[in-house]
C-alpha positions in Angstrom: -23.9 51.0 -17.2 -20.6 49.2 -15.9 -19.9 50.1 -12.1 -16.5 50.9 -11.1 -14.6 48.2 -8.9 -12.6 50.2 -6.2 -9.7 49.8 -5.0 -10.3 48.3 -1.5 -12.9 46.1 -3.3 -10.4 44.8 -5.7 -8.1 44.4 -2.9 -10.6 42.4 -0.5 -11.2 40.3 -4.3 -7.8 39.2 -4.6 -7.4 38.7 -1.3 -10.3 35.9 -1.5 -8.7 35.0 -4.4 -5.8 33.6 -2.4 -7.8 32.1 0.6 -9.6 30.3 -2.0 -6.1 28.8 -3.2 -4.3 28.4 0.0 -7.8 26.2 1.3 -6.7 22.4 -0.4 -3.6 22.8 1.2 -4.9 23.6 4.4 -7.4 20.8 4.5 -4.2 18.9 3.1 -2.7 19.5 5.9 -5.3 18.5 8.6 -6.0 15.5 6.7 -2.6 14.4 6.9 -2.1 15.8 10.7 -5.1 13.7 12.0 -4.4 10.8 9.7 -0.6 10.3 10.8 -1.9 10.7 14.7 -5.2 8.5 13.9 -2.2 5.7 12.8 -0.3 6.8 16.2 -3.2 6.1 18.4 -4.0 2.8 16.7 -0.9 1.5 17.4 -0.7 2.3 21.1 -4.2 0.7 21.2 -6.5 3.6 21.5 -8.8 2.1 19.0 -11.6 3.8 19.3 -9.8 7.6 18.8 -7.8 7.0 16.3 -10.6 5.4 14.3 -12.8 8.6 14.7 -9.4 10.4 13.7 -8.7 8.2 11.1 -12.3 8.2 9.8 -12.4 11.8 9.7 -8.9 11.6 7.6 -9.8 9.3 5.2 -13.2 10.9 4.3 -10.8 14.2 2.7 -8.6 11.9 0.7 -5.4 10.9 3.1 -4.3 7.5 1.6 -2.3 6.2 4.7 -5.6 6.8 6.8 -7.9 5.2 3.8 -5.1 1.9 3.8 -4.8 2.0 7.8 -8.9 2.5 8.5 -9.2 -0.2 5.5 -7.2 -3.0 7.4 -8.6 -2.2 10.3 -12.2 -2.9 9.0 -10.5 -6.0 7.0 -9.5 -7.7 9.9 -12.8 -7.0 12.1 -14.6 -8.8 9.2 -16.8 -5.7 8.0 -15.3 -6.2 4.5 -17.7 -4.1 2.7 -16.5 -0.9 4.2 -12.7 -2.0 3.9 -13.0 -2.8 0.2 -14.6 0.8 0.0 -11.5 2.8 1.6 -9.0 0.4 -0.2 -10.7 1.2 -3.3 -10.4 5.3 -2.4 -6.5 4.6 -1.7 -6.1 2.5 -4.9 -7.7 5.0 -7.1 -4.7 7.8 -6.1 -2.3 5.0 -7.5 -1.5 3.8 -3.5 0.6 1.4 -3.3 -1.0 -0.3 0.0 -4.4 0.5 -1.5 -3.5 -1.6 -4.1 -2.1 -4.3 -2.3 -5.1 -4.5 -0.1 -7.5 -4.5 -3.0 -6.0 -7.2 -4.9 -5.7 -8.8 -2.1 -9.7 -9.0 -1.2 -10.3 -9.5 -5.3 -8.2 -12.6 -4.6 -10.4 -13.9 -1.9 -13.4 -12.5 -2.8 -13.7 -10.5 0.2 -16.4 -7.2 0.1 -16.8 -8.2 -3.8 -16.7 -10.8 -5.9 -13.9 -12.9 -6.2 -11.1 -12.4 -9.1 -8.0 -13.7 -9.2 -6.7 -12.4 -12.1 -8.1 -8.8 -11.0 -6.7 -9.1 -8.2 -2.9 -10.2 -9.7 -2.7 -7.4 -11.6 -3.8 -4.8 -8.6 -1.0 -6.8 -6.5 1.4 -6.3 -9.3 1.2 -2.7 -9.2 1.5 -2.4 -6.0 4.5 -4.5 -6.5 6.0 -2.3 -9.1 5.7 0.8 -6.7 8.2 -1.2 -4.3 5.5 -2.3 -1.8 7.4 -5.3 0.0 4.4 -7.4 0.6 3.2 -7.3 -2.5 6.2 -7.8 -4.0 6.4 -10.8 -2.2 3.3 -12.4 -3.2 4.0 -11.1 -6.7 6.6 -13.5 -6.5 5.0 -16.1 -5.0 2.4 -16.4 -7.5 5.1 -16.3 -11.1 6.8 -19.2 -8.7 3.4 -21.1 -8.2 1.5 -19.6 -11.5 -1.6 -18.3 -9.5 -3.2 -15.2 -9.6 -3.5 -15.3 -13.4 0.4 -15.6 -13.9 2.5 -18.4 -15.9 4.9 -19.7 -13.9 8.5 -18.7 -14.3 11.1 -19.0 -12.3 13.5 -15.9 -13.4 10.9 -13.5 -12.9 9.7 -15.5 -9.5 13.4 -15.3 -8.6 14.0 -11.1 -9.8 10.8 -10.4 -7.2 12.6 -11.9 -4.7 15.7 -10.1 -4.8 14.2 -7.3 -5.2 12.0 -7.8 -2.2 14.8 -8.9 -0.1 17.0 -5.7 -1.1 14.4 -3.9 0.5 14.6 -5.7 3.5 12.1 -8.6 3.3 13.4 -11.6 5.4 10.6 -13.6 4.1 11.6 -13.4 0.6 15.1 -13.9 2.3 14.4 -17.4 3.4 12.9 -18.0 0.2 16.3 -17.3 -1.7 18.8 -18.7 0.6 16.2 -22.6 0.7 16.5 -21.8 -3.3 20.5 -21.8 -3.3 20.0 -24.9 -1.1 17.9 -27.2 -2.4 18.4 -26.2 -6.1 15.4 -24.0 -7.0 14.0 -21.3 -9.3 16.7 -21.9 -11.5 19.6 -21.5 -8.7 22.0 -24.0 -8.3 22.8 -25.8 -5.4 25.2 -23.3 -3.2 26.2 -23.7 -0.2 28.6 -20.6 0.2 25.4 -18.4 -1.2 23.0 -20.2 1.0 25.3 -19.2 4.3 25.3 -15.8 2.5 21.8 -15.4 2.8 21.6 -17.0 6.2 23.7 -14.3 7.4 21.7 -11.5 6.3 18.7 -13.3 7.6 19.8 -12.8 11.1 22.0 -9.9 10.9 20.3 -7.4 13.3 18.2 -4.8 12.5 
């Protein structure tokens, strides 16, 4: 025989219900809150809180702390662990997660090394407007590494499109291009001062 659910008890059901839903976005939320203050503190060079901030971050899913707690192991040479939280970043489609993973397939840094793997995790980065990798996206059609042909048009399209979004690297690039004749520029000198301008225009 079927009990009967009451009222209150269908009431304190639903109300569970919600809680249950409402919870991700909670956790969202304190992921992101220590994550964005885990970045702050590394910055103003309280390493050792915001690594147990970022740490704590990463582990429920917050890219920006994976990519931030990944360079940070990168650069102290424990490249193991960084491969690890670039690889969590990369797998949400992050754009610096998948940057800094081609990057150590590239060098064979915390796995082994794979050019071509690597090219085609810095290409999506690239493609998802990161500047850096957008830069070295370009670098490599110029140079054909990475497991790219070289060619020039596409070398020079990265570029551009790297330098619209600010990259003065890229910018140098272009303007010694207009002067010396390369990736399929011609030699030109107005351009070239063009360039130089935005170079030191100030930010």
């Amino acid at each position: 025989m079927r009990r009967a659910v009451s009222a209150s008890n269908f009431n304190t059901l639903i109300c569970l219900m919600a809680l249950l839903l409402l919870l991700p976005s909670a956790l969202q939320a304190d992921a992101k809150s220590d994550g964005d203050q885990g970045i702050e503190e590394y910055r103003k060079g309280n390493l050792i809180e915001g690594m147990q901030l970022l740490e704590k971050s990463a582990a429920q899913g917050y890219a920006p702390a994976q990519t931030t707690l990944a360079y940070i192991l990168d650069a102290a040479e424990k490249d193991t662990e960084a491969f690890y939280w670039y690889q969590k970043a990369a797998d949400s489609n992050d754009a610096a997660g998948l940057f800094g993973l081609g990057s150590m397939y590239s060098k064979g840094e915390g796995t082994a090394k794979d050019p071509i793997k690597g090219g085609q995790l810095i290409k999506q980065a690239a493609q998802l407007d990161h500047i850096q990798a957008m830069r070295v996206y370009a670098y490599a059609l110029e140079h054909g590494q990475l497991g790219f042909e070289p060619d020039q048009n596409r070398a020079i399209e990265w570029y551009l499109r790297a330098a619209s979004l600010g990259d003065q690297n890229s910018m140098r690039r272009i303007k010694k291009a207009y002067t010396l004749g390369q990736l399929g520029l011609p030699v030109d000198p107005q351009q070239a001062a063009a360039w130089d301008e935005k170079i030191n225009q100030p930010e």
